[in-house]
C-alpha positions as CSV (number, residue, x, y, z in Angstrom):
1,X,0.0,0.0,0.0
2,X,1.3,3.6,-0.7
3,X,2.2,6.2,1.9
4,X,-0.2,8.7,-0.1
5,X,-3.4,6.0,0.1
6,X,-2.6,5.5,4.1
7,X,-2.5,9.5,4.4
8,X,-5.3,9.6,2.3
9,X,-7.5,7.2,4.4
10,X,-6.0,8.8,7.7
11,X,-7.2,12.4,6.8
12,X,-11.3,10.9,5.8
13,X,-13.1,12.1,8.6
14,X,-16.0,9.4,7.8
15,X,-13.3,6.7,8.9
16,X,-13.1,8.8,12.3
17,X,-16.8,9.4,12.5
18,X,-17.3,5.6,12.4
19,X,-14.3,4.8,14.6
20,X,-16.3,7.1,17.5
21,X,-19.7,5.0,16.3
22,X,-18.0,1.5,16.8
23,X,-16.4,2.3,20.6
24,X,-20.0,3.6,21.2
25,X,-21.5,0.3,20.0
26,X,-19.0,-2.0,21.7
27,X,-19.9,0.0,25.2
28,X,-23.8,-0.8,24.5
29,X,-22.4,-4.3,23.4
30,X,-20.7,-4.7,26.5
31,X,-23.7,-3.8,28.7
32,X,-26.2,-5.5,26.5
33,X,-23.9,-8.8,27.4
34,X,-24.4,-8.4,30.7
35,X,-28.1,-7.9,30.0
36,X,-28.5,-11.1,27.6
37,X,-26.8,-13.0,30.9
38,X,-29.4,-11.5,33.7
39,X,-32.3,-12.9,30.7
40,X,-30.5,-16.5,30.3
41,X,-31.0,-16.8,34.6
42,X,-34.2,-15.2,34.4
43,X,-35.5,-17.8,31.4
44,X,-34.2,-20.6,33.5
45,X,-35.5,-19.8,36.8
46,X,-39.0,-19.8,35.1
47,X,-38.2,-23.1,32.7
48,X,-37.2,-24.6,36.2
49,X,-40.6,-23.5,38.1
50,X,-43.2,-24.0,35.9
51,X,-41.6,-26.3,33.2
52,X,-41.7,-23.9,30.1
53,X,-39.8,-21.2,28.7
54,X,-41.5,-17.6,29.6
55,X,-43.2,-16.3,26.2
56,X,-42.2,-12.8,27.2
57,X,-39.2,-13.2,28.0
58,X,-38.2,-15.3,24.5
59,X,-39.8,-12.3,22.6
60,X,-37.7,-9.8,24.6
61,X,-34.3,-11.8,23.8
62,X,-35.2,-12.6,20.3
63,X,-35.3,-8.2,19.8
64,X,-31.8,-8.4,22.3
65,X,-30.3,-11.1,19.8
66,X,-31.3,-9.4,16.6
67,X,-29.9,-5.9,18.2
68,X,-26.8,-7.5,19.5
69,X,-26.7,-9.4,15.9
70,X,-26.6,-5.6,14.1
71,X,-24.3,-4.3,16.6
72,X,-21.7,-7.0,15.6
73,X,-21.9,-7.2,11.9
74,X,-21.4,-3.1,12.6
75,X,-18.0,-3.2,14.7
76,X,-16.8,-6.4,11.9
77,X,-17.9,-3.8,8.8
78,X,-20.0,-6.2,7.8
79,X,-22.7,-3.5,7.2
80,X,-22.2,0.3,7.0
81,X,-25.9,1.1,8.7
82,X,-25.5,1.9,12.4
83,X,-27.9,-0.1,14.4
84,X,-30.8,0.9,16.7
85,X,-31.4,3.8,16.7
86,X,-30.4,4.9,13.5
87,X,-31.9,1.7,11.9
88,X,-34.9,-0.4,12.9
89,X,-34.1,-3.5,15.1
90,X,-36.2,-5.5,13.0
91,X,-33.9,-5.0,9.7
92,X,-32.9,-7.6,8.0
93,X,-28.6,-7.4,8.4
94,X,-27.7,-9.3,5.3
95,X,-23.5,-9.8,4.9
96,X,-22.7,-9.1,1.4
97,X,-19.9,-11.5,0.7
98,X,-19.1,-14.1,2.5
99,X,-15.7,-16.1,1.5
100,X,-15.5,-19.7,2.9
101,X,-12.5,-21.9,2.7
102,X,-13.0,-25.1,2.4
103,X,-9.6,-26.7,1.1
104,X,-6.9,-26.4,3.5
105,X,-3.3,-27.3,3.8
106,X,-2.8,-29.5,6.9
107,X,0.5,-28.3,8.8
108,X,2.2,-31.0,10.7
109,X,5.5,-31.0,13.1
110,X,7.8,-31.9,10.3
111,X,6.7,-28.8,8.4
112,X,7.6,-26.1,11.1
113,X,11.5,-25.8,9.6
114,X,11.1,-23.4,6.8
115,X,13.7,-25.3,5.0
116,X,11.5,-27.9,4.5
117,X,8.4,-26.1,3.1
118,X,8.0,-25.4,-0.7
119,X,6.6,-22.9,-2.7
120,X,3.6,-23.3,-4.8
């Protein structure tokens, strides 16, 4: 990469918008983990008591999931629209391009000295 692009991508004041966005979001994340853990006890205690899952409570952490859901795919740049409150929880997040690898090379102990490996 050139000095000039780096400079270039430094001086964009959208990249230091967002920056400010994403340690914004990953301070909600944060507290909406700690949230998502008071629901799991919650959900239990009433699965343990009665025998079922509370319908309220499922509907609440199905919004929480879906929220937390946008809030990740936002701090990975997976999407560019901020989530709640500048977007509707109930969007549909959608990752554009999604690159799997299937076909891997296996490293074993014999292939650690650099001497050894070859170039394809």
């Amino acid at each position: 990469m050139e000095l000039q692009t780096v400079k270039q991508n430094l001086s964009r004041g959208s990249q230091w918008i967002r920056l400010l966005f994403m340690l914004a979001f990953a301070v909600v994340l944060y507290l909406l983990l700690m949230l998502l853990s008071v629901v799991v006890v919650v959900q239990l205690i009433f699965a343990l008591f009665t025998g079922v899952a509370n319908a309220s409570v499922r509907t609440f952490s199905s919004k929480l999931a879906q929220y937390i859901q946008q809030i990740v795919l936002f701090l990975t740049y997976n999407i560019d629209n901020k989530p709640y409150p500048f977007s509707p929880i109930d969007a549909v997040s959608e990752v554009d391009d999604v690159i799997v690898v299937d076909d891997f090379e296996e490293v074993r102990d014999s292939d650690t000295n650099d001497d050894n490996r070859s170039t394809p």
